[in-house]
SEDRENMAR-891349 format. One line per field, with one value per residue: residue number from 1; residue in three letters; x, y, z of N, C-alpha, C in turn. Coordinates in Angstrom, 1 decimal, always signed. Each point is the difference from the previous one (the first is absolute). Layout:
<rs>
resi NUM / ...
resn ALA / ...
n_u X / ...
n_v Y / ...
n_w Z / ...
ca_u X / ...
ca_v Y / ...
ca_w Z / ...
c_u X / ...
c_v Y / ...
c_w Z / ...
</rs>
This chain:
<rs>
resi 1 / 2 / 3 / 4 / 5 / 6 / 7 / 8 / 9 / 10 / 11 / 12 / 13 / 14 / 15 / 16 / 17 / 18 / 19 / 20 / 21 / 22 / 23 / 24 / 25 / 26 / 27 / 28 / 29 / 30 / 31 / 32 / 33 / 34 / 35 / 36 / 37 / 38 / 39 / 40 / 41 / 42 / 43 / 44 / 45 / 46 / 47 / 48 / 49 / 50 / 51 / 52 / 53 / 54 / 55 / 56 / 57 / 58 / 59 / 60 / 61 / 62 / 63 / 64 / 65 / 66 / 67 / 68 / 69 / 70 / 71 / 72 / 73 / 74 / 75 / 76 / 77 / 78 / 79 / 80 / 81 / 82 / 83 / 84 / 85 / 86 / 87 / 88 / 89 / 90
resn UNK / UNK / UNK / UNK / UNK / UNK / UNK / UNK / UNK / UNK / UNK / UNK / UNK / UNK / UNK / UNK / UNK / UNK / UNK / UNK / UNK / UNK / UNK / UNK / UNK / UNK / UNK / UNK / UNK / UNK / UNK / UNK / UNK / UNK / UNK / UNK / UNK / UNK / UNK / UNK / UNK / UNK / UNK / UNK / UNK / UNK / UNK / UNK / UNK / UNK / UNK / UNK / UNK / UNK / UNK / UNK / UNK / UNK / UNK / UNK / UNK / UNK / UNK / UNK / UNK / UNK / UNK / UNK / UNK / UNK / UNK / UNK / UNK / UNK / UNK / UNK / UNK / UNK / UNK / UNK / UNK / UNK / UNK / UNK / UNK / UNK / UNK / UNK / UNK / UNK
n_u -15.3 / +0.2 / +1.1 / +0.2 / +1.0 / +0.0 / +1.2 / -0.2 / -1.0 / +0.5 / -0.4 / -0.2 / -0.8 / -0.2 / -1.4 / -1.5 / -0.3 / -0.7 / +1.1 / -0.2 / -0.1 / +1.1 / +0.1 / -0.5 / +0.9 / +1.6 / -0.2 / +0.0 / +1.2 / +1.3 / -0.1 / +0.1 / +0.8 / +0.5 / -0.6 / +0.4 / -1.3 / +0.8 / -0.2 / +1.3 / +0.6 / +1.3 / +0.7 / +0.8 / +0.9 / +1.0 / -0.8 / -0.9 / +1.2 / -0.9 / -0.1 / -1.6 / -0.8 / -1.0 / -0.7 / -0.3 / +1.1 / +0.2 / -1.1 / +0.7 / +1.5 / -0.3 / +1.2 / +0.3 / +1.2 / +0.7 / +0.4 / -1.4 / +0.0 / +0.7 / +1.0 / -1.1 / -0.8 / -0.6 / +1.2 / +0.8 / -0.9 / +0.5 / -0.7 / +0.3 / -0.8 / -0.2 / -0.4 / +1.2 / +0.4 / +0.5 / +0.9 / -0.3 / +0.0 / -0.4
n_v +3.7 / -0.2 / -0.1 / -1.5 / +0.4 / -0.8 / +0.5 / +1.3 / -0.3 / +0.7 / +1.0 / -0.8 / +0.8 / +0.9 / +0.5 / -0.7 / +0.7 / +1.4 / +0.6 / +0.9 / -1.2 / +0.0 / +1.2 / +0.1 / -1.6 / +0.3 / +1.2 / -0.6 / -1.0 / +0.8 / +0.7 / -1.3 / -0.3 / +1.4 / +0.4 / -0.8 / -0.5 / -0.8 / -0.9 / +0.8 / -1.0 / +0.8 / -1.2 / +0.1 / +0.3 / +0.5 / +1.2 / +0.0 / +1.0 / +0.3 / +0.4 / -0.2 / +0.5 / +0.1 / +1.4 / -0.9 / -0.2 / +1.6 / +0.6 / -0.7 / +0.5 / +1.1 / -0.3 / +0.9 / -0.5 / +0.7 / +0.8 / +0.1 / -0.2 / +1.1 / -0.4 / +0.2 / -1.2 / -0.9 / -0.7 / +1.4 / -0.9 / -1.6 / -0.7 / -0.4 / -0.1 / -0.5 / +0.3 / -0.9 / +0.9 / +0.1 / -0.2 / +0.8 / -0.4 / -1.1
n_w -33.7 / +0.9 / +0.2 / +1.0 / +0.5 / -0.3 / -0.5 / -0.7 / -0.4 / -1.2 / -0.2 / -1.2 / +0.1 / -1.1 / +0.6 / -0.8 / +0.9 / -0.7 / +1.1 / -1.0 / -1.0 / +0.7 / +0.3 / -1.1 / -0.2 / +0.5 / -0.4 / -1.1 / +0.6 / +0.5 / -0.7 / -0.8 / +0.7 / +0.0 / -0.7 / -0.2 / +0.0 / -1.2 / +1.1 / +0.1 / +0.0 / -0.1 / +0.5 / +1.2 / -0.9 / +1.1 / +0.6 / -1.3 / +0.9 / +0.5 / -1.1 / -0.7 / +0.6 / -1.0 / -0.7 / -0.8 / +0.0 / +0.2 / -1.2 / -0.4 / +0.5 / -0.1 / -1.5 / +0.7 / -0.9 / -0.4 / +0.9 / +0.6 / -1.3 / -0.6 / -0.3 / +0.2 / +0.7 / -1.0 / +1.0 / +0.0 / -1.0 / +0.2 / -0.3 / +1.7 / -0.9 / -1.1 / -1.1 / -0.5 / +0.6 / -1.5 / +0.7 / -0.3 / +1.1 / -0.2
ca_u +0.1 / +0.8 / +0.4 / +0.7 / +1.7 / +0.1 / +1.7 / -0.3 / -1.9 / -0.4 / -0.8 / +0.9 / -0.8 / -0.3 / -1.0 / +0.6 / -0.9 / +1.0 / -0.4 / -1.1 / -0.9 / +0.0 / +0.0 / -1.3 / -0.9 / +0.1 / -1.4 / -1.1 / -0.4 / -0.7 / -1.7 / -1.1 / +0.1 / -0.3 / -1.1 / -1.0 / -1.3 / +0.2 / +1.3 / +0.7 / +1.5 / +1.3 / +0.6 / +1.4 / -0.4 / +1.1 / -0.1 / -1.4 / -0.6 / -0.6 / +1.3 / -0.9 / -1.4 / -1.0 / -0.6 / -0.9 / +0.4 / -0.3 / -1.4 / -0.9 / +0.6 / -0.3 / +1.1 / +0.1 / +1.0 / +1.1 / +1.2 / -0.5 / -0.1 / +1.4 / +0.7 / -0.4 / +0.0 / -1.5 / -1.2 / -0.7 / -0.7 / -0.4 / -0.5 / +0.5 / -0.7 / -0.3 / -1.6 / +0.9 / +0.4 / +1.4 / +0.4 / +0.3 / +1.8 / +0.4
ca_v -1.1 / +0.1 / -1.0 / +0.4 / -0.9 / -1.4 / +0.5 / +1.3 / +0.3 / +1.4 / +0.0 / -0.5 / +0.4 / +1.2 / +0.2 / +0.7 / +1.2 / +0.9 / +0.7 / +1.0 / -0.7 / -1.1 / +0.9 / +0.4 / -0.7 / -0.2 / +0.5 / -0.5 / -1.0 / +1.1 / +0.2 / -1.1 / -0.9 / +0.7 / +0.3 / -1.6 / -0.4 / -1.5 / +0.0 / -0.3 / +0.5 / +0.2 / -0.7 / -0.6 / -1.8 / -0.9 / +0.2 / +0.3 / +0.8 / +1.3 / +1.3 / +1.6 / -0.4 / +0.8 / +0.2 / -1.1 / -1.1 / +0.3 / -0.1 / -1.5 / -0.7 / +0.9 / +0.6 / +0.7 / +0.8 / -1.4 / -0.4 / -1.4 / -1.4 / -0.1 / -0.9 / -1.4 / -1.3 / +0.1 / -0.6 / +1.2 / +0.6 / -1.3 / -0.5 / -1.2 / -1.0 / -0.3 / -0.3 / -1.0 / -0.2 / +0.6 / +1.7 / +1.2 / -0.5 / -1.0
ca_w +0.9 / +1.3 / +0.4 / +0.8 / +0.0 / +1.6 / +0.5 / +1.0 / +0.3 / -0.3 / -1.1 / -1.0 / -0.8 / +0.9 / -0.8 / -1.3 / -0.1 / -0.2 / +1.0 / -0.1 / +0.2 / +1.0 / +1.2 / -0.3 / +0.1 / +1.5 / +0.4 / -0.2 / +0.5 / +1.3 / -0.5 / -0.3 / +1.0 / +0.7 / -0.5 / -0.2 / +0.6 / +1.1 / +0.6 / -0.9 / +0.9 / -0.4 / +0.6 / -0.1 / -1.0 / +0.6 / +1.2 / +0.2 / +0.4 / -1.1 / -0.8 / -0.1 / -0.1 / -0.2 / +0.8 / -0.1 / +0.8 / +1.2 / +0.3 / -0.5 / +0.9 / +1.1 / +1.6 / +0.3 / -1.1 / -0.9 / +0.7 / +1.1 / -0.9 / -0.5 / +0.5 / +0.6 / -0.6 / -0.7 / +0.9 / +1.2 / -0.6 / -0.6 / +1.4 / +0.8 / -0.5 / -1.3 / -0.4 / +0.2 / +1.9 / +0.3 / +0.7 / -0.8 / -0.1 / -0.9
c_u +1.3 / +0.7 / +1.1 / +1.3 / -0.2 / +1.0 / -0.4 / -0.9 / +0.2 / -0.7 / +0.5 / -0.5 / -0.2 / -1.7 / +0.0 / -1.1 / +1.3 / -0.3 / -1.3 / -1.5 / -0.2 / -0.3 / -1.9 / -1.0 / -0.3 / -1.0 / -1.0 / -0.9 / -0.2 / -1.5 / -0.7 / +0.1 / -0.5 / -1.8 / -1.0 / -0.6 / +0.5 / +1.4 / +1.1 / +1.3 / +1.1 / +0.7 / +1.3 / -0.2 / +0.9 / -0.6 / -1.8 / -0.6 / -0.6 / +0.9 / -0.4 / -1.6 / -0.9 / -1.0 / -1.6 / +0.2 / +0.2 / -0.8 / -0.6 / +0.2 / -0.2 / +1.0 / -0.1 / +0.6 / +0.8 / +1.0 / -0.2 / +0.1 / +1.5 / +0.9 / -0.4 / -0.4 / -1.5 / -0.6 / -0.7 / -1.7 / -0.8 / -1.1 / +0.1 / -0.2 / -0.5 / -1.4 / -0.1 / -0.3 / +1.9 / +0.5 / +0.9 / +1.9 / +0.6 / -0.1
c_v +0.1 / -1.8 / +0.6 / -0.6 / -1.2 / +0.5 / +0.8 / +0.5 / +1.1 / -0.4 / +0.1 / +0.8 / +1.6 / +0.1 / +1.0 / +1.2 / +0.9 / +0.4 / +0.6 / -1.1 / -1.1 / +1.1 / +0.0 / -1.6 / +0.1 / +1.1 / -0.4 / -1.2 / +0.5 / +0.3 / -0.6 / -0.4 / +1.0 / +0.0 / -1.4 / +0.0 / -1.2 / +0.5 / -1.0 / -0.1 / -0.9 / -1.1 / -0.4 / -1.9 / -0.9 / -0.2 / +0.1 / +1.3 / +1.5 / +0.9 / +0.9 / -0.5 / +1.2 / +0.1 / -0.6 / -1.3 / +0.5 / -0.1 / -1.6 / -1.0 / +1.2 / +0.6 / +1.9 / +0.8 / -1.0 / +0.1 / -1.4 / -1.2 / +0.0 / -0.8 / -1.3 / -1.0 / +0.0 / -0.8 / +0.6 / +0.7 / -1.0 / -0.2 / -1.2 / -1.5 / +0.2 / -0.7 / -2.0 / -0.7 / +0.1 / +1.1 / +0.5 / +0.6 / -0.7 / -0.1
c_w +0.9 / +0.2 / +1.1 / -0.4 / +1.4 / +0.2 / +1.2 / +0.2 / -0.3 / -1.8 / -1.3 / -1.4 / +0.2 / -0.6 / -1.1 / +0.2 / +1.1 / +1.8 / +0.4 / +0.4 / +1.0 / +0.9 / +0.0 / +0.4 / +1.8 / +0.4 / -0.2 / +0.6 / +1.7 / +0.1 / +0.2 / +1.8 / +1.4 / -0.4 / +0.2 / +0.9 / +1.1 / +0.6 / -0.1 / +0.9 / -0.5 / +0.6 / -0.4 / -0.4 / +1.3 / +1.4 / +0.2 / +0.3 / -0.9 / -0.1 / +0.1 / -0.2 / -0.2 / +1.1 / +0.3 / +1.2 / +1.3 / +0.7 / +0.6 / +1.6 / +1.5 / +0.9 / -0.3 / -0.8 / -1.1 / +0.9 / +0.8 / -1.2 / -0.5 / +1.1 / +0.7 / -0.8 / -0.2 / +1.1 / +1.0 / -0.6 / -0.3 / +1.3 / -0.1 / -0.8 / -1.1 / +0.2 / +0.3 / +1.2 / +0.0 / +0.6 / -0.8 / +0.2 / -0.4 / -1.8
</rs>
């Protein structure tokens, strides 16, 4: 379990699996996300914008590469209006 410090937002805890195995889940989860059927994308929790997006999601939204979806915002992919009649900006 990981806790944060409210002081310094650094981490109060160290995990209890050894390097070796944390190197192996991060492949592993690489893997799983590179590889997946569904699409799947990475986002900044402050700013929304995409981090890293598979190759599913490329497929699904039609852009061109991951460079055209990284950095930008999930509304360049949203359309204008929701099933609702909400706009998809809001």
């Amino acid at each position: 379990m990981f806790n944060e410090s409210p002081a310094d937002g650094k981490w109060t805890e160290r995990p209890s699996a050894t390097e070796a195995a944390m190197r192996d889940s991060e492949s592993m989860f690489r893997l799983l996300f590179e590889r997946s059927a569904d699409a799947i994308a990475l986002q900044d929790p402050r700013t929304g914008a995409f981090l890293d997006v598979n190759a599913a999601l490329i497929q699904l939204t039609g852009a061109p590469n991951k460079a055209a979806l990284v950095g930008s915002n999930p509304t360049v992919i949203a359309p204008e209006l929701q099933p609702d009649g909400a706009r998809s900006a809001d």
